[in-house]
N, C-alpha and C positions, 0 to 999 in steps of 0.2 A: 398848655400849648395854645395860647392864641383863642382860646373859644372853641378851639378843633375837638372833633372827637373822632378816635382811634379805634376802630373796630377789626376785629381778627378772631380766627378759630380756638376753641377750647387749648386744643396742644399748643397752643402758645403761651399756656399756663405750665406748662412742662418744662421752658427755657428758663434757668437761676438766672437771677440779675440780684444775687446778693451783692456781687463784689463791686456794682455799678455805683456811684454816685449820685445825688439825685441831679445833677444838673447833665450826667452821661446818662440815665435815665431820660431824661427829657428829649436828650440828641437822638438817643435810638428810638424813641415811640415817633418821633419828627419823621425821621429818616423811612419808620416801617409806613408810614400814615403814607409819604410822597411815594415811597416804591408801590403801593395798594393803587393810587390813583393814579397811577402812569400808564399801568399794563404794561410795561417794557420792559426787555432785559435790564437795559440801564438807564438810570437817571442823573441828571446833571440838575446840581442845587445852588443858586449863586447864596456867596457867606450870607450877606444881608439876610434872604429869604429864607435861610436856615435859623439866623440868630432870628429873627423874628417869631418866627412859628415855635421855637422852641424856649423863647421868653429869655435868650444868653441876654444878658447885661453887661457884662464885663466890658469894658471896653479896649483893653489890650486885644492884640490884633496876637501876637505870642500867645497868651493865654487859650485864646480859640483854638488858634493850628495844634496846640499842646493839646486841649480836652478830645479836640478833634481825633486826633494820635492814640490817646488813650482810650475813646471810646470803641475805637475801631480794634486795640489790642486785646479787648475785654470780649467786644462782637467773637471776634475770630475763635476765642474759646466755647463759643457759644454752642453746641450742636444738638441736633432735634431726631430722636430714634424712634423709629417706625419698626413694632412689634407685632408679629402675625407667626401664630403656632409656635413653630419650633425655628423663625427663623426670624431676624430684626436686620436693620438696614438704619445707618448714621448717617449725616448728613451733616454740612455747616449749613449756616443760614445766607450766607453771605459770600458772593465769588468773587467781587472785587471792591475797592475802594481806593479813591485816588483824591489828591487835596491837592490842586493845584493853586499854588498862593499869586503867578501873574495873571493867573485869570478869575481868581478868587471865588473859586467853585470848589464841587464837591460831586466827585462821580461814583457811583454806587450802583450795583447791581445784587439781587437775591438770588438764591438759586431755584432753578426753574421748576425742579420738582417741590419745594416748598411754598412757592407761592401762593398754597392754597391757605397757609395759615395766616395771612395775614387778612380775610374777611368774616371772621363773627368773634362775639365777646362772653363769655363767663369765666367766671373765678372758685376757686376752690382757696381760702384764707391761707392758709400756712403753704400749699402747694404756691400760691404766686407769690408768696412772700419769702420764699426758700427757707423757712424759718425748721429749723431742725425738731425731725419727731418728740425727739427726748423733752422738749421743751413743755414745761404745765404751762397752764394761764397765767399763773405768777410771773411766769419767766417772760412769756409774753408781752406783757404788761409793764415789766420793768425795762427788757433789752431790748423791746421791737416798737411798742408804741409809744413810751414817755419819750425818748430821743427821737420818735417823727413829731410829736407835738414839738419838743422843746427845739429841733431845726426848723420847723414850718409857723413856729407859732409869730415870728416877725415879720413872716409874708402873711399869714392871715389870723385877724384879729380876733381873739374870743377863742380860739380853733379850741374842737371839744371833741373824743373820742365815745361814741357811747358803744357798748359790747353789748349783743345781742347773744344771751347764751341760748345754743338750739340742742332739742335735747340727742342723744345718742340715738346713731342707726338711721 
């Protein structure tokens, strides 16, 4: 994104973004970064300052409105559960989204009890990676990080994964 950096709450390590693409990836950390720095129910994005910040290239104007569409269909399945004792409480992330093409924006809003997670950052490896328990290292290594090398390795040159193994507990 632009040089940006995206900061937000640990439970925000708790939303799957397996099904995401990496370029709907980029739309929604865009989208979480401007909803963070608005403070507002809603934000308004014009397309430019969107492809911008989220580094779209494409240059089809369909293309966008398309990723745009389906980022939002993936968003909507997104939801964040708030568990205490014997009772928990669901939520989506997201209350509205709106893509208007003759004004060539983008209106979005979060939901207001949520918005506490989009201000701090840590990771748990396979929790933000949604990467399924059953999985060893091997599998890891085969199904999770050779195919982010081998999509990222023509944006960045050299790209190298090293594994830090830490011990158990």
């Amino acid at each position: 994104m632009s040089g940006e950096t995206v900061v937000y709450r640990n439970e925000m390590n708790l939303v799957s973004l397996r099904r995401f693409t990496s370029t709907e990836v980029d739309l929604f950390f865009t989208l979480c970064n401007k909803l963070k720095e608005q403070d507002t129910r809603k934000v308004i994005i014009p397309f430019e300052e969107l492809k911008y910040l989220s580094n779209y290239y494409t240059r089809s104007q369909e293309r966008f409105i398309n990723d745009l569409e389906h980022v939002y269909d993936k968003m909507l399945n997104l939801t964040y559960v708030e568990r205490n004792g014997r009772s928990f409480e669901k939520f989506v992330l997201f209350t509205s989204y709106k893509v208007d093409l003759d004004e060539e924006c983008l209106s979005i809003s979060v939901n207001l009890d949520l918005k506490h997670i989009l201000n701090s950052i840590t990771a748990d490896f396979k929790n933000r990676l949604d990467i399924p328990k059953t999985y060893q290292m091997n599998d890891i290594t085969k199904r999770v990080l050779k195919p982010i090398i081998n999509e990222l390795s023509s944006i960045f040159n050299n790209l190298n994964i090293n594994k830090i193994k830490a011990k158990k507990g």
